[in-house]
C-alpha positions as CSV (number, residue, x, y, z in Angstrom):
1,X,103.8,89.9,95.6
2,X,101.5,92.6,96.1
3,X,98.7,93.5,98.6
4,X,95.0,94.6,97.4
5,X,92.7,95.4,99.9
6,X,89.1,95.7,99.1
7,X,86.6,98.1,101.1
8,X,83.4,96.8,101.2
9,X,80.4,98.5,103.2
10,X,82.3,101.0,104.7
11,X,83.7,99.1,107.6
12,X,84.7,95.4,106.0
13,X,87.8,94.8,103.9
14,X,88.9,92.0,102.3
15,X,92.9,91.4,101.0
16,X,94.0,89.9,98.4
17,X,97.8,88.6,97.5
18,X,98.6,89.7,93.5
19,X,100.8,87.7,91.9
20,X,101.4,89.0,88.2
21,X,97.7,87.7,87.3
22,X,97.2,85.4,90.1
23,X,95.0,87.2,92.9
24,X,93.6,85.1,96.5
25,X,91.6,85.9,99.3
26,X,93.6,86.1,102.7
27,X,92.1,83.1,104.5
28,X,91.4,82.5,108.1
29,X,91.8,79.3,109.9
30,X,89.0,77.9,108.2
31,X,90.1,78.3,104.8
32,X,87.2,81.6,105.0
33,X,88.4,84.8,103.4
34,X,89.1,86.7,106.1
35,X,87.6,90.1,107.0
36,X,89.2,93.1,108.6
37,X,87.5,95.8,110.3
38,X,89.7,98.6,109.5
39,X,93.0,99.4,107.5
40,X,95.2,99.3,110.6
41,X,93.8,95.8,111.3
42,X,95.2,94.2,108.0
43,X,98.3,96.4,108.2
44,X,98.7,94.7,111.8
45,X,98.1,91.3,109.9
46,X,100.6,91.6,106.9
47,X,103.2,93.1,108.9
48,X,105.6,90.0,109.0
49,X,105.1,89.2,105.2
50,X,107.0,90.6,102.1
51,X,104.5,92.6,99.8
52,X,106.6,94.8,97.5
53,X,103.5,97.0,97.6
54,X,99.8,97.7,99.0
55,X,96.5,99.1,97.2
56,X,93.2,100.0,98.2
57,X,90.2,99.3,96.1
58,X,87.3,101.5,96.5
59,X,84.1,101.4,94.9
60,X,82.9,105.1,93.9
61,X,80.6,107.1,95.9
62,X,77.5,106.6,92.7
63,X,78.4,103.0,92.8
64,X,77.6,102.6,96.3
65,X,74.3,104.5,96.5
66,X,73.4,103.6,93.3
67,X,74.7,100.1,92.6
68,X,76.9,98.6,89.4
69,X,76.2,96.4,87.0
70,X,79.7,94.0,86.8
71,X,80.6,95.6,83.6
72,X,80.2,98.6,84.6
73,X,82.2,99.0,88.4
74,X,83.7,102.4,88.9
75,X,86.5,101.9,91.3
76,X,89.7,104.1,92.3
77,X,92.6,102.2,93.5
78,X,94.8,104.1,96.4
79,X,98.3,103.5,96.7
80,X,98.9,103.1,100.6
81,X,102.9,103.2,100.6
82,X,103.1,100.8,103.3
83,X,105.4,98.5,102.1
């Protein structure tokens, strides 16, 4: 099982478990995705479960001043070597 995290507007993330295809949200108690306020905060989260690996999805720096059609997202993907 892998570990995706997803920054959106600079300070929310969102995780995601990967299973081969498979991807869900992290959920909170009340079946919300969850949100995170920094890296350390969902490193702090995950820290008891068994990812095999963690990513971080970012969208580029035109994307988010310019905006992105769905076809058309530019995003780098960050291995964070935490696992």
């Amino acid at each position: 099982m892998e570990l995706l995290i997803e920054s959106l507007e600079g300070d929310i993330y969102l995780a995601y478990q990967v299973q081969g295809t498979h991807k869900a949200p992290l959920r909170d108690q009340h079946n919300n995705p969850r949100t995170f306020r920094s890296l350390e905060q969902v490193r702090e989260h995950c820290s008891g479960e068994n990812y095999q690996s963690a990513s971080l999805l970012q969208a580029t720096a035109y994307d988010e001043m310019c905006g992105f059609g769905e076809s058309e997202r530019n995003a780098t993907v960050m291995n964070l070597n935490w696992f």
